[in-house]
C-alpha positions as CSV (number, residue, x, y, z in Angstrom):
1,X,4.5,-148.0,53.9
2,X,2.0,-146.0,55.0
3,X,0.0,-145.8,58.7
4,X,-4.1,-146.2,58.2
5,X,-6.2,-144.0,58.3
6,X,-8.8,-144.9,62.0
7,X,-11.6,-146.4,60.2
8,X,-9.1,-148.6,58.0
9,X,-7.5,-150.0,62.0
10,X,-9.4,-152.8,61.1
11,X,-9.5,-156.7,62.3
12,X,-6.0,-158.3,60.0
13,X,-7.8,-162.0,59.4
14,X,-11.0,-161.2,57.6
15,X,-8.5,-158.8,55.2
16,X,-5.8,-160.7,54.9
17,X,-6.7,-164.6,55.4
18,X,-10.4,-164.2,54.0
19,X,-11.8,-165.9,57.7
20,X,-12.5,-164.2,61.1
21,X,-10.5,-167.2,62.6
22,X,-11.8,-167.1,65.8
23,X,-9.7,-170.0,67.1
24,X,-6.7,-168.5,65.6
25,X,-3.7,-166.5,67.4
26,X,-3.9,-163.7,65.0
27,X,-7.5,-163.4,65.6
28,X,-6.4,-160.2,67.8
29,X,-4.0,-158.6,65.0
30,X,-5.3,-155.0,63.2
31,X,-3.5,-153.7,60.9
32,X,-1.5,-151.0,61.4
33,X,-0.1,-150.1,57.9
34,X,0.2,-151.0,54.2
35,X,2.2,-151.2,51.3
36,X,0.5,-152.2,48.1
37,X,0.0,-155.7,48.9
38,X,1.6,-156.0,52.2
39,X,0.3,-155.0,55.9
40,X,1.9,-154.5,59.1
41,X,-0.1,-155.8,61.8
42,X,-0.3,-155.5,65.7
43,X,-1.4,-157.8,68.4
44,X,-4.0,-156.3,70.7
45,X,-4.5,-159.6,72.6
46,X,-3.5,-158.8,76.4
C-alpha cells in the first residue's frame, strides 16, 4: 500500500464507483492510498 501523492488526494466515487454520487454517503470519501487495484479511503464529511 502506498499513501498518494497531494494531487492524487482526490474525490473516492468518481474513481472508484464511475459517478460523483452526490446523494451518496461516500460522496465525502478521498482516497488516501492504493494498492494495485484497491484504495483506502477517508471520510471528510464533518
Amino acid at each position: 500500500m502506498k499513501i498518494v501523492a497531494p494531487q492524487d488526494f482526490v474525490r473516492a466515487n468518481p474513481i472508484i464507483a464511475g459517478t460523483d454520487g452526490e446523494d451518496d454517503r461516500s460522496y465525502n470519501w478521498f482516497i488516501i492510498g492504493e494498492s494495485g487495484s484497491q484504495s483506502i479511503t477517508i471520510d471528510l464529511a464533518q
